[in-house]
VMD Tcl script that builds the backbone (N, CA, C; Angstrom):
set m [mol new atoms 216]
animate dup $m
set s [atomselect $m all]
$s set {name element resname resid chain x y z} {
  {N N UNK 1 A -4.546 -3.171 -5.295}
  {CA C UNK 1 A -3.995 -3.545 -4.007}
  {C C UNK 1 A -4.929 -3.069 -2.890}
  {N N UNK 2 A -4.912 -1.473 -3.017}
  {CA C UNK 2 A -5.947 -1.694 -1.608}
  {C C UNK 2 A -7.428 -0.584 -2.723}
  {N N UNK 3 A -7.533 -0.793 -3.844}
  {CA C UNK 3 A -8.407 -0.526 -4.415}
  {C C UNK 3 A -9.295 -1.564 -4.020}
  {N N UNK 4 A -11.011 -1.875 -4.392}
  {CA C UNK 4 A -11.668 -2.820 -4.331}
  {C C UNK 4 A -12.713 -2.908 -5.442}
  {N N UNK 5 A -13.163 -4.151 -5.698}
  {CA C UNK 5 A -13.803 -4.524 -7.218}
  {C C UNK 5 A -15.481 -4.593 -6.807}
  {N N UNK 6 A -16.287 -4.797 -7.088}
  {CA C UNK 6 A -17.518 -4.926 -6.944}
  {C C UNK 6 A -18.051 -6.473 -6.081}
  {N N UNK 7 A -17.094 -7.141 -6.349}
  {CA C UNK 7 A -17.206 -8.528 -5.949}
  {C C UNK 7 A -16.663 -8.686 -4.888}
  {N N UNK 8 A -15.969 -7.907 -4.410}
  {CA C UNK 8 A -14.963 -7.765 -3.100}
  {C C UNK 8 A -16.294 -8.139 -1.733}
  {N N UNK 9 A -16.266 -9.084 -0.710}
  {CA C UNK 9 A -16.966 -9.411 0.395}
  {C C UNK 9 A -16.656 -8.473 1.512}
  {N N UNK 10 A -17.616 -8.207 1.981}
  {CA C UNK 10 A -17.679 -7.130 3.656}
  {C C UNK 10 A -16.377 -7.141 4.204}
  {N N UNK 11 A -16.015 -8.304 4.529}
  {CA C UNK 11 A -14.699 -8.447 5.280}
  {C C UNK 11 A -13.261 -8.232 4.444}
  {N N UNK 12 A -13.426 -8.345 3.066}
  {CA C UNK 12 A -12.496 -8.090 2.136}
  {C C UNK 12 A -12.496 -6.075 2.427}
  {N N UNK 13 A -13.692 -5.636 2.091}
  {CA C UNK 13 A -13.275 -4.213 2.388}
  {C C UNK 13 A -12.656 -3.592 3.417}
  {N N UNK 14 A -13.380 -4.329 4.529}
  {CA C UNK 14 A -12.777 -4.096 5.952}
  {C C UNK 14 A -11.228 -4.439 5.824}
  {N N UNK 15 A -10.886 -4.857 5.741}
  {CA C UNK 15 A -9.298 -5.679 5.441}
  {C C UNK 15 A -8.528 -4.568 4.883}
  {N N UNK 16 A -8.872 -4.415 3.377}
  {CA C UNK 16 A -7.956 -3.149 3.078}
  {C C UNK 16 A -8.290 -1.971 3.457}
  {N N UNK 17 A -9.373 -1.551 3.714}
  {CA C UNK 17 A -9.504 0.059 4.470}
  {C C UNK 17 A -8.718 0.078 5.606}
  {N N UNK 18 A -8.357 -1.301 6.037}
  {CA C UNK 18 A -7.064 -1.016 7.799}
  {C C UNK 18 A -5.864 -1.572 6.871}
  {N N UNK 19 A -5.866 -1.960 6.263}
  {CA C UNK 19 A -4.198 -2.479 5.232}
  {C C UNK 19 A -3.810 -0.073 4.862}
  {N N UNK 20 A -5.244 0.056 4.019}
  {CA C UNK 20 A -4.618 1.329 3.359}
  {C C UNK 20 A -4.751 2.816 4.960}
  {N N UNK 21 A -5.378 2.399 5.706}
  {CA C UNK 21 A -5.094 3.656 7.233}
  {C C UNK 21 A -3.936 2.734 7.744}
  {N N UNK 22 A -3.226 1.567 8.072}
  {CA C UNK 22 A -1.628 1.574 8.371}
  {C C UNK 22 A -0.760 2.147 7.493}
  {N N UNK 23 A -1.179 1.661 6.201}
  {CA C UNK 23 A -0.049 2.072 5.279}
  {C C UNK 23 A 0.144 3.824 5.123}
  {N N UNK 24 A -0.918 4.518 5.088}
  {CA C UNK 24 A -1.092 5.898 5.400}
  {C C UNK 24 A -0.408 6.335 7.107}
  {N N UNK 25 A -0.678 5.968 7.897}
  {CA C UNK 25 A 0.283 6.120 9.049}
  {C C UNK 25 A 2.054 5.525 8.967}
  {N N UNK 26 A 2.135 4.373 8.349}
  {CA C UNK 26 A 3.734 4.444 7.564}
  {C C UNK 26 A 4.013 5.178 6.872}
  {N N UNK 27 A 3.679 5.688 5.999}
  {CA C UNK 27 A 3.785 6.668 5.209}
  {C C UNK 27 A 2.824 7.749 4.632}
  {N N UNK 28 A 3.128 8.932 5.049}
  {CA C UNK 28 A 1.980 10.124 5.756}
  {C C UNK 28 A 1.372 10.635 4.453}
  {N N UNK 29 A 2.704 10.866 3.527}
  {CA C UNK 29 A 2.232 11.439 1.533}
  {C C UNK 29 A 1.538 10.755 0.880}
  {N N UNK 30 A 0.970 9.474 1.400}
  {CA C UNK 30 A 0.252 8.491 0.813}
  {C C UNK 30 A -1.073 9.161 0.997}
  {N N UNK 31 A -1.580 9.096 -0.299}
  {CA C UNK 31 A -3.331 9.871 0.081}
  {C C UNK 31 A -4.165 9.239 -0.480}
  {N N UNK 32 A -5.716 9.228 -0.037}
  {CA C UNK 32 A -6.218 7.859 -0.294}
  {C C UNK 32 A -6.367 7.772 -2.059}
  {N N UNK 33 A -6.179 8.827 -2.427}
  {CA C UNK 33 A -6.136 8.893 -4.308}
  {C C UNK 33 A -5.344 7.681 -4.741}
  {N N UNK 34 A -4.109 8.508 -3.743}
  {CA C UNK 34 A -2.782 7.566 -4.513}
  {C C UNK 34 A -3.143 6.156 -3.834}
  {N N UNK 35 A -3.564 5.806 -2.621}
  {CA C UNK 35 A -3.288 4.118 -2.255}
  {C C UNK 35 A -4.425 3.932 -3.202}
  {N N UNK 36 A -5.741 4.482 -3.503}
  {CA C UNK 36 A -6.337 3.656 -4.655}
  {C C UNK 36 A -5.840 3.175 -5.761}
  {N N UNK 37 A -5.320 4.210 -6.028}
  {CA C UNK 37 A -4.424 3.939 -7.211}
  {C C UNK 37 A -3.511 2.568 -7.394}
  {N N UNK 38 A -3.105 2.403 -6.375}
  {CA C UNK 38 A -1.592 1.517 -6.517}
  {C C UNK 38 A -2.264 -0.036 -6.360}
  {N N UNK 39 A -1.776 -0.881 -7.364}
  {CA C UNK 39 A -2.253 -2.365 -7.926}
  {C C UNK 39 A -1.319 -3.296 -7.424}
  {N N UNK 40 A -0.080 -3.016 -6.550}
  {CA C UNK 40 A 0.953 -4.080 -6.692}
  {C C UNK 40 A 2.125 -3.593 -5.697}
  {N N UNK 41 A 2.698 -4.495 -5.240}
  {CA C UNK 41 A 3.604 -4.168 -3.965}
  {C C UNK 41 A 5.143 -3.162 -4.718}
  {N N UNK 42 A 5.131 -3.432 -5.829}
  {CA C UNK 42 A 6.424 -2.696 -6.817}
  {C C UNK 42 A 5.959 -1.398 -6.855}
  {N N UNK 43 A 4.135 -1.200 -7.315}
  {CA C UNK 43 A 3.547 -0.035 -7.693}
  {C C UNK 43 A 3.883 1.314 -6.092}
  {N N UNK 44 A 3.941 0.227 -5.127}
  {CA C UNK 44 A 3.943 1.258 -4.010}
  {C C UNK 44 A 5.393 1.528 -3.372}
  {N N UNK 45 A 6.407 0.323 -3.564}
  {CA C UNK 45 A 7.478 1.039 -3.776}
  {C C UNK 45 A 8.393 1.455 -4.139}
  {N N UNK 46 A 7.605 1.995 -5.251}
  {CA C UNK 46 A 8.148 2.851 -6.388}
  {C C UNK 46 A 7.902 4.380 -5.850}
  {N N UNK 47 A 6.457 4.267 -5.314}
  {CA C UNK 47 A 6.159 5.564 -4.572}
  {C C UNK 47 A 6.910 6.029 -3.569}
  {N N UNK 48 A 6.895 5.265 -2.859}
  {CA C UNK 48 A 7.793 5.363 -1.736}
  {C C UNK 48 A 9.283 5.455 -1.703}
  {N N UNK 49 A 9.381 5.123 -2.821}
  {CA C UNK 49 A 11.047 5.210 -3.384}
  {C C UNK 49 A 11.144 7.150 -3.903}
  {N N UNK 50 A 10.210 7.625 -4.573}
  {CA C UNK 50 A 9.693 8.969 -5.589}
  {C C UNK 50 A 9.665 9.733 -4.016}
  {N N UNK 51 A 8.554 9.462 -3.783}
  {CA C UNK 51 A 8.514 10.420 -2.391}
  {C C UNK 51 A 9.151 10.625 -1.872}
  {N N UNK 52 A 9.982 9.706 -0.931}
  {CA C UNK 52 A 10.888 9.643 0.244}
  {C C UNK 52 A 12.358 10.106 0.085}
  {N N UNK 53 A 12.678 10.026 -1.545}
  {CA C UNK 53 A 14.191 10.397 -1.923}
  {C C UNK 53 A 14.633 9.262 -1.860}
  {N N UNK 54 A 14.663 8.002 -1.555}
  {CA C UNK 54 A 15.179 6.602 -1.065}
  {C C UNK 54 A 15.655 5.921 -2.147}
  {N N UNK 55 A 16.771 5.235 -2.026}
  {CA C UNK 55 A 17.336 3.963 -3.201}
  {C C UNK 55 A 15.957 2.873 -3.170}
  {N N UNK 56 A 16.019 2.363 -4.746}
  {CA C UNK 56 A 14.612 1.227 -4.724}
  {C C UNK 56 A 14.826 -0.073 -4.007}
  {N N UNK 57 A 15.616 -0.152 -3.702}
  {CA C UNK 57 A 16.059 -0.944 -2.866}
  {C C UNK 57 A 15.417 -1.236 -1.208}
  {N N UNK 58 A 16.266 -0.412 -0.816}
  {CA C UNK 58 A 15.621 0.232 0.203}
  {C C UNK 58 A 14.267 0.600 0.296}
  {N N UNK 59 A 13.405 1.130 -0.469}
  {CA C UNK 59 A 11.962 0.955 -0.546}
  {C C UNK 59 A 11.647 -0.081 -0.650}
  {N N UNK 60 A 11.882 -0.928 -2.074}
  {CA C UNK 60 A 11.314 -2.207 -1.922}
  {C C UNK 60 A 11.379 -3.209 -0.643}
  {N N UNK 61 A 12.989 -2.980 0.280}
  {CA C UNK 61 A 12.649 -3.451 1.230}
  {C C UNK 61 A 11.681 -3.117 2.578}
  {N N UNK 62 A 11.156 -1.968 2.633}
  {CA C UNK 62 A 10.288 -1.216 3.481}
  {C C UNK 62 A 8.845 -1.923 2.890}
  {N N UNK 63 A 8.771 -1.675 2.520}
  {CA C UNK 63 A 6.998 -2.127 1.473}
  {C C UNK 63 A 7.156 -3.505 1.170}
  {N N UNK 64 A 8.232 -4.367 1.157}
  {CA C UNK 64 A 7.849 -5.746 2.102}
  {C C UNK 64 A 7.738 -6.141 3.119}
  {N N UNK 65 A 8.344 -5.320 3.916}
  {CA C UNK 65 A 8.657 -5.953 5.175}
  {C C UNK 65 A 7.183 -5.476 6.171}
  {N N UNK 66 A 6.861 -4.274 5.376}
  {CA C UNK 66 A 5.099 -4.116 5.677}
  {C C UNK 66 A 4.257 -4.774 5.382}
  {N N UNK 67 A 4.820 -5.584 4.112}
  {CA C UNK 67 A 3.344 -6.155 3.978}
  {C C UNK 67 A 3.872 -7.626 4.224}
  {N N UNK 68 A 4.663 -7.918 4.946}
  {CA C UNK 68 A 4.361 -9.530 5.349}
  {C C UNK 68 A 3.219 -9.819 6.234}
  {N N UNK 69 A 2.696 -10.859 6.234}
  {CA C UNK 69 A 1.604 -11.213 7.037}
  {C C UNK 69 A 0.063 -10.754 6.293}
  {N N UNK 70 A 0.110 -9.693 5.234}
  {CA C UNK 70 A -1.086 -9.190 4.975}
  {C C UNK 70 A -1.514 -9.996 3.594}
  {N N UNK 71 A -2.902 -9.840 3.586}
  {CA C UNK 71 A -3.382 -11.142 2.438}
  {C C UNK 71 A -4.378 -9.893 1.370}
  {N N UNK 72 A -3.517 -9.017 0.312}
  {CA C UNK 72 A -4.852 -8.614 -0.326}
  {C C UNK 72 A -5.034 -8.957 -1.282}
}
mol reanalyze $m
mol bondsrecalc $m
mol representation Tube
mol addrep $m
């Protein structure tokens, strides 16, 4: 998700390095280990569900409603 592959274009990096510093200002426990880590909009809120104490629900709806509009 906001990891990047070798094939990834200039503007593709640029893209998620400001996708993963918003998502780190939404959510502060996010560290760049862990947003490397995470492959998939479930993968992050699941985290965000673990971290926060939150029903998955409720996460899952937070970590969509962030990522509408974003293309990674």
């Amino acid at each position: 998700m906001f990891g990047f592959t070798g094939a990834d274009s200039a503007e593709t990096v640029v893209r998620k390095r400001g996708y993963m510093a918003d998502a780190q200002a939404r959510w502060p426990f996010l560290t760049h280990f862990d947003a490397s880590t995470i492959k998939n909009e479930r993968q992050l809120a699941t985290m965000v569900k673990e971290r926060c104490s939150r029903p998955q629900e409720d996460a899952e709806a937070d970590v969509h409603e962030w990522m509408e509009g974003k293309a990674f």
